[in-house]
Every structure is written in C-alpha cells, then in structure tokens.
C-alpha positions in Angstrom: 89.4 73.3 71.0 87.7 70.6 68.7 90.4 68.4 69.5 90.1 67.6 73.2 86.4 65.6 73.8 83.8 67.9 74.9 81.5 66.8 77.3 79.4 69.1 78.8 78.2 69.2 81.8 75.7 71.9 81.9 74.8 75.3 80.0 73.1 77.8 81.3 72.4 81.8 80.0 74.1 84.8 82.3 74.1 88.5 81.0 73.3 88.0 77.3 75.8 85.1 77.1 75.1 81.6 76.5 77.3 79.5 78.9 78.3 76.2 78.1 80.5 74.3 80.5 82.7 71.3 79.8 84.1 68.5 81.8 83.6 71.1 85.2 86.6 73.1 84.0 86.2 74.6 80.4 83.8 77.5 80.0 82.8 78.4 76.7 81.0 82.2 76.4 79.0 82.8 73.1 76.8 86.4 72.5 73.4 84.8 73.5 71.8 86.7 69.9 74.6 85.1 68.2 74.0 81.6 69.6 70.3 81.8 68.5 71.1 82.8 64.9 74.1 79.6 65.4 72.0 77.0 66.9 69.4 77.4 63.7 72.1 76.2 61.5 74.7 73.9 63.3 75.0 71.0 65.2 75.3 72.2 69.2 78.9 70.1 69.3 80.1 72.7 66.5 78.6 75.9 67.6 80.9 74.6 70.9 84.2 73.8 69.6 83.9 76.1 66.3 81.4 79.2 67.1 82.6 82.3 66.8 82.5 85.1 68.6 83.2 83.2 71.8 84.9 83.6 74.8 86.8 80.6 76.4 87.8 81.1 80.4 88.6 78.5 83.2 85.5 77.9 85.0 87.2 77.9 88.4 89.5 81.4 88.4 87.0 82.8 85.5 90.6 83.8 83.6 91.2 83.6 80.1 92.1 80.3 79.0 94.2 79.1 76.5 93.8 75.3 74.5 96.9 73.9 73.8 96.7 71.2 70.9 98.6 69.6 68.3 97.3 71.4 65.8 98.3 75.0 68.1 102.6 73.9 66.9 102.7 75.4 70.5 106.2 73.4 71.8 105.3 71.9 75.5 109.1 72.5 76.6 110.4 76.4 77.7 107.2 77.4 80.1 106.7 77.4 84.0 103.0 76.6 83.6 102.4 74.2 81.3 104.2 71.4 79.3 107.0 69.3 80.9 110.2 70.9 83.0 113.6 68.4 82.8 115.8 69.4 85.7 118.4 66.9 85.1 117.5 64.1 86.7 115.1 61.3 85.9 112.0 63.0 87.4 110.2 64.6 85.1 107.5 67.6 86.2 104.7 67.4 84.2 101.9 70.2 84.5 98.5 69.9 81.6 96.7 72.7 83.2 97.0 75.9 85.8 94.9 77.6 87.9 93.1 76.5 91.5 90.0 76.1 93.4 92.3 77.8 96.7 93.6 80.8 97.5 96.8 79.6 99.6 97.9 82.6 101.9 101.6 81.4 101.6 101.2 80.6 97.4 104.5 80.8 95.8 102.5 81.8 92.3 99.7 83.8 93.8 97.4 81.3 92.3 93.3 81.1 92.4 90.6 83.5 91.8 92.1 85.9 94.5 95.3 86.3 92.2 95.8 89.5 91.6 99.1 88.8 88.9 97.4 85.9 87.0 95.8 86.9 84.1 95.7 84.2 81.8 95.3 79.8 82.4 96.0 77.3 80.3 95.1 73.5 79.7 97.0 71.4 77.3 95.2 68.4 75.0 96.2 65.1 76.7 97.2 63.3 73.8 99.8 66.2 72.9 101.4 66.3 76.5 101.8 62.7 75.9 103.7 62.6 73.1 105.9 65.6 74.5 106.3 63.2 77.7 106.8 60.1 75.6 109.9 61.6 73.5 111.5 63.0 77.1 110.8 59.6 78.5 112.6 57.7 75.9 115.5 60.2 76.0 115.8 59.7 80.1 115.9 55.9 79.6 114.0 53.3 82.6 113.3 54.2 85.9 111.4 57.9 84.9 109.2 59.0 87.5 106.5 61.2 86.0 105.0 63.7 88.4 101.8 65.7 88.0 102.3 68.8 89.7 101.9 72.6 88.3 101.5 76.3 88.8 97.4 75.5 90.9 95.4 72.2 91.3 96.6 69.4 89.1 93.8 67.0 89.6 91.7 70.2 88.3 92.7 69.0 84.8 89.9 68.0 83.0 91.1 64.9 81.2 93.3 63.6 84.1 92.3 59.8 83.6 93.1 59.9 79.8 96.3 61.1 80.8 97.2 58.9 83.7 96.3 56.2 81.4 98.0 56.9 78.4 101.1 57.9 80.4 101.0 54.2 82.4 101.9 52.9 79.4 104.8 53.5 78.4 107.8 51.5 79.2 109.8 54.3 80.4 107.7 55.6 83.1 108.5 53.3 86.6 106.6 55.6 88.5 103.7 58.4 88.6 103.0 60.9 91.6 100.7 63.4 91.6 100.6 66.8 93.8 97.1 67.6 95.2 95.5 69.6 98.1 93.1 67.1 98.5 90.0 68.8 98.0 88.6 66.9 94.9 89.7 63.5 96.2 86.7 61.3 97.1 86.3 57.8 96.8 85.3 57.2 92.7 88.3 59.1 92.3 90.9 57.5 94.5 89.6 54.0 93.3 90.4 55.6 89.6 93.7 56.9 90.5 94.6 53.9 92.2 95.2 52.0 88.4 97.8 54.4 87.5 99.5 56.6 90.6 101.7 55.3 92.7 102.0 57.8 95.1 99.8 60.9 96.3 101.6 64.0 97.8 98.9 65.8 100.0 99.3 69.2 100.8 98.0 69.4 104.9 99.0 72.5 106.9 97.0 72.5 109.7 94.7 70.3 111.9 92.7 72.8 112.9 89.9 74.1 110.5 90.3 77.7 111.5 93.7 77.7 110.7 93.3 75.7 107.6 90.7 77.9 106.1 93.3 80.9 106.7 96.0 79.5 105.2 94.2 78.0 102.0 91.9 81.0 101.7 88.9 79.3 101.8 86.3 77.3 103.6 88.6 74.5 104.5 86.9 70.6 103.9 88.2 69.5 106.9 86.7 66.1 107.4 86.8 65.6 103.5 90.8 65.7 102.8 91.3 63.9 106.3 89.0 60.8 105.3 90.6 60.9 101.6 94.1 60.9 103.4 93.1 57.7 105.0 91.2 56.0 102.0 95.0 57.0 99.8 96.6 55.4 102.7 94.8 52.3 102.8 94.9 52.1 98.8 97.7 50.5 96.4 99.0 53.8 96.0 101.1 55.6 98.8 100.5 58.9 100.7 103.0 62.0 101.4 101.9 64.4 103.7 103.8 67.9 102.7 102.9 70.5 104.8 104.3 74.2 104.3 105.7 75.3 107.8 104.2 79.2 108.4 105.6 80.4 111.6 103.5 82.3 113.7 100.4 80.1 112.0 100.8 76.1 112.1 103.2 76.1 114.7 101.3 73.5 116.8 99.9 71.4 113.7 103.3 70.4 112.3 104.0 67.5 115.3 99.8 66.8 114.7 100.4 66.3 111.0 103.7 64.0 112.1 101.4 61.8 114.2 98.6 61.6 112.1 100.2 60.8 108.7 102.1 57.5 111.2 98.5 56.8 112.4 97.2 56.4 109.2 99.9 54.3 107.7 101.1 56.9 105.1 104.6 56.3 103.9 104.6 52.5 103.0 107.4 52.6 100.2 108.3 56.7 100.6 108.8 58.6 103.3 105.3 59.7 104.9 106.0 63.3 105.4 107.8 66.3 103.2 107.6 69.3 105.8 108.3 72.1 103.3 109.8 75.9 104.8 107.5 78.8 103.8 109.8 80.8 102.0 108.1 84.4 100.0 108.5 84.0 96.6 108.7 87.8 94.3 105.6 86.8 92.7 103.9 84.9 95.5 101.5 85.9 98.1 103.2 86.8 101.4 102.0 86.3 104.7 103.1 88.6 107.8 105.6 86.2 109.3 109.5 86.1 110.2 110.5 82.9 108.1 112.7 80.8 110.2 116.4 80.0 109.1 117.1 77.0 107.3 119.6 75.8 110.1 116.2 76.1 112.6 113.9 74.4 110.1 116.1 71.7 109.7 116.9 71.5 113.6 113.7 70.9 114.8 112.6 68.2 112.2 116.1 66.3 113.1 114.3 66.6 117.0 111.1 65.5 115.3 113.2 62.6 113.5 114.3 61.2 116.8 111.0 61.4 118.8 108.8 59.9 116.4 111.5 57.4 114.5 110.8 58.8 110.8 112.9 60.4 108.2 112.2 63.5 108.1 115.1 65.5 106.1 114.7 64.5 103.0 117.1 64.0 100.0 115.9 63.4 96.0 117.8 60.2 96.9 114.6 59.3 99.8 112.9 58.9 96.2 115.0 57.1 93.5 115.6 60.3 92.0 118.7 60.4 90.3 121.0 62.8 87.7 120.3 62.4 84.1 121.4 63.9 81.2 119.4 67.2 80.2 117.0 67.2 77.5 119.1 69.0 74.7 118.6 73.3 74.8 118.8 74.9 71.7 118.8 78.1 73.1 121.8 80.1 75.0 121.6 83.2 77.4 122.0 86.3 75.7 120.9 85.3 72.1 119.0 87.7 70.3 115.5 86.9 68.5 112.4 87.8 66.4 109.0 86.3 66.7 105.5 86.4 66.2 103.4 86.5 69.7 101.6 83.4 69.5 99.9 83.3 73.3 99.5 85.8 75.7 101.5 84.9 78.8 100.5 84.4 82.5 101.3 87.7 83.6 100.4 91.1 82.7 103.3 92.3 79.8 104.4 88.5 79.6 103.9 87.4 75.7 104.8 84.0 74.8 107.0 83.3 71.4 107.8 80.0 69.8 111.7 80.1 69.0 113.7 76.8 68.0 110.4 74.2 69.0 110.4 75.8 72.2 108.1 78.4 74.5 109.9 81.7 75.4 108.2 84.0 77.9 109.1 87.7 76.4 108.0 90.5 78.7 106.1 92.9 76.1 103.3 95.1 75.5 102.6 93.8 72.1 99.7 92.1 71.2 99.3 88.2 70.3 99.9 88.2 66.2 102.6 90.8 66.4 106.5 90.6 65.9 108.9 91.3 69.0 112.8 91.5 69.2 114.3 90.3 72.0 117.3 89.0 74.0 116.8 85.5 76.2 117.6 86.3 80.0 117.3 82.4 81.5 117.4 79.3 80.3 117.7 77.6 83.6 116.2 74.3 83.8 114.9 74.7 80.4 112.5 77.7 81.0 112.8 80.5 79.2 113.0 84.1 79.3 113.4 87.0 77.3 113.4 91.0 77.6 112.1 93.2 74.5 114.8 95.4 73.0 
C-alpha cells in the first residue's frame, strides 16, 4: 500500500471509523479512537499507507481489496482477475484492477455491488504490472497489442494514466485498446487517453434508456456515453461499438446501434461494431431468455452485413491478431502441491497460492497464512486451478 501514490481525495468519519478515500477507488477504514491516538504521533500520509488496525475495501463494490505490489512477490501470471492472460497469440489481456460501478443483468462474472459471488477485489501497483507486461512483451516480439480489459470496469483503475503511459513506451507494444462501458468517459479523460489508446471498445446494448438501465442494472447515462461515443469517434483514437445481443431485450436496438456507430464515424482503422451473443456463463448472472443458436446469431448479422455494407462477423484476423508462441508454463495438469495461502481469492472457498512464480486459485476453507495440499485442475491459457486433497 505505501508503494502506489496516495492521493486522497476526501476523508470523512462513518460509524466510529475514519474514512479516508484515495484516487476515487481506494478506501482505507481506521477505528476512529485509534486514528486519534495515531494522528498525535504520525504524519497523516503514514497513518494512511502504514496504520494499523485498518480496513482497506474498494470504494465502488465496498469489497475487500487486496494491493498487489512488488514488494507482495505476488506473480501477475496464473489469475482470471488480475495480472496479464497470454492466449497464444500476440494480444495480450491485461487487467490492474476488478470490480464495477454496473450491475450488468447478462454479466458473465456477476460483477458490481449487486454480486452476490464476489467477495474479494483487487488492484495491482502500476509500475509492477508493467514490468510483468514488459517481460511478456519482449518474449512476443513487435506488433503486441496490449488490451485493458478485466473481470468489471477497467478505466475504474486508479492509476490508469501512469499505466497507459509507461506501457506506450515500450518498443514492443504497436497497439493499446481499452474495454469500457463508457460511463466515466468525459472529455478531460478522452483528450488524456487519446496520447496512448488507439482504440476504445464501448460496451452499448441498447438505445433506449429503459432498456439500458435494465440491462446494466442501473440508472443508465444515456446522453453521457452517447456524446463520449462521438467525442472517441471524432478523436485520434478509434471506436468499437460491442453490444451483447439479449433476446427478448435489445432486439430492436441492435440495427439502431449498427446505424449509429456508421453515423458517428466509428470504425476508421477497425471494424466499428463487435455484436457479441449473450451466452450464461456458471458463475454469471442470468437473465430469463432463450439464447439464440450460433447459426441464427451469425445469420442475421451476415443480413445486417449486406444491408448496411460493414463487416460484421468478425475474425482475430479483422484485428492484426495473430498466433504466437505461449509464454512458457511451468506447471502441468494433475501435479500435486503445498503452499502457504498468500491471498484470499475472488470467490467464497477460492484461496490463492504462489507455486513456481505463478498465481494458483485453490478451492479451500483455509485461512490466508495457512498451508494447503492440492492437485492443479487447469492450466488453460495459463490460469490456474487447483482442488484441496
């Protein structure tokens, strides 16, 4: 925590606690009798980063959140959530924090403050994700895209313009998206984006503010995320529109989104639109819908495709994204392990291990600080797994 650069944007006192909050994401709890006896003795900046006991939570989902640093030794390869996930190709996912200001009726990791599964958030130093990305980088060779994306809101991150910049420079990277849904895009921040991203992928599911405010759970900023779309598509840096298809819901706003993200100019090096098929994920949220088949998805955007003269079904190909060679694994399926808990995971029972300089998920009921044997269950796509025995 004294690592990342505090700056705090407010404090306030709630229920015998002294509440300090930093950068609009970080909320540090202290014992308000504690804090008195504290603030007597040290510098406010200590009593912050070092004061103990204290309670650290995301000021947006109000979950407990965890600081990764350097100085942690936690590896940022092996976990869904945070760190950087290699697929094999020359993309690279990178995700420095998790939760979300929505509460996305169709979300595929039942994400925000209505999560009922989500029980812990984490946010990882920039300067520590950038070294992780830096070493993957160089492995991958030119022409790495870098894409900010994660399990909630990645421009919620609190240090996103440290990051952006650091990860601009270095010669590897040819290109940096970003996943957003738009609702803390306004002009200072598009103009400050606009020096690093190259493209911004939108997430726009309906037209209609009714049915907007369903599906993201919330009081939807209508006006707000269609002006930024327009100021993103008028910028240096492109705009992709993806909406998630819910039948039953949007049916009528998918052609709308098609016309506005033309009418607005979106799409000037990639293609404009990345209509995505609601499909209920085990530990998603669910909404009460018949998803359609992937031969009927694909069948009406190939109509849509004609009509409106845009490419619609996309391939990794549509953007430069190519195989590459894996980041090496060190660990194999069905390998057996001890460890010492080191983080609670994001789940209820999920602990999180270190094992080889990389993260392993280990569904337990032991507490952080406490030794766990266990076998690894996946490795796919370098995330890791592993069941108690």
């Amino acid at each position: 925590m004294q690592k990342l650069k505090s700056k705090i944007i407010r404090d306030y006192t709630e229920k015998n606690e002294k509440v300090f909050v930093i950068r609009n994401f970080i909320e540090v709890r202290i014992p308000l009798d504690h804090f008195r006896k504290l603030e007597k003795r040290y510098p406010l900046e200590y009593i912050v980063s070092m004061g103990e006991p204290r309670r650290v939570v995301s000021h947006i989902t109000k979950r407990n959140l965890e600081v990764i640093t350097r100085e942690s030794g936690i590896p940022l390869l092996g976990n869904p959530a945070f760190g950087i996930i290699d697929r094999g190709t020359n993309l690279l996912q990178v995700r420095g924090v998790t939760g979300c200001n929505f509460c996305c009726a169709f979300c595929s990791v039942d994400e925000g403050k209505c999560s009922k599964s989500r029980v812990t958030d984490y946010v990882v130093e920039p300067e520590y994700l950038v070294e992780w990305v830096e070493e993957l980088a160089r492995f991958k060779g030119r022409g790495v895209e870098i894409h900010l994306d994660g399990q909630g809101e990645p421009t919620l991150y609190p240090y996103l313009e440290e990051l952006l910049e650091r990860i601009s420079r270095i010669r590897e990277v040819e290109v940096i998206s970003i996943q957003t849904n738009g609702s803390l895009l306004n002009e200072e921040r598009i103009e400050m984006m606009e020096r690093y991203v190259d493209r911004i992928n939108l997430s726009l599911s309906s037209m209609d503010r009714k049915v907007a405010s369903f599906l993201a759970g919330v009081q939807y900023p209508m006006n707000k995320i269609l002006d930024a779309a327009r100021m993103v598509a008028e910028s240096k840096m492109d705009l992709l529109i993806a909406p998630v298809w819910v039948p039953g819901y949007n049916d009528e706003d998918i052609e709308k989104i098609i016309k506005f993200a033309l009418e607005i100019g979106a799409g000037k090096k990639w293609p404009p639109l990345g209509i995505q098929k609601y499909i209920p994920y085990k530990h998603g949220r669910k909404v009460k819908t018949k998803p359609m088949s992937f031969s009927q998805f694909y069948s009406r955007l190939r109509e849509w495709e004609k009509e409106y003269g845009v490419k619609l079904v996309l391939s990794p190909e549509d953007f430069g994204i190519e195989k590459r060679e894996r980041y090496p694994s060190p660990i194999k399926k069905g390998e057996k392990f001890r460890a010492r808990i080191v983080m609670p995971g994001r789940l209820r029972n999920e602990k999180i291990v270190v094992v080889k300089n990389r993260t392993v998920t280990v569904r337990t009921n032991r507490k952080v600080g406490e030794y766990v044997n266990f076998v690894i269950t996946r490795t796919h796509d370098g995330i890791y797994l592993g069941e108690e025995v």
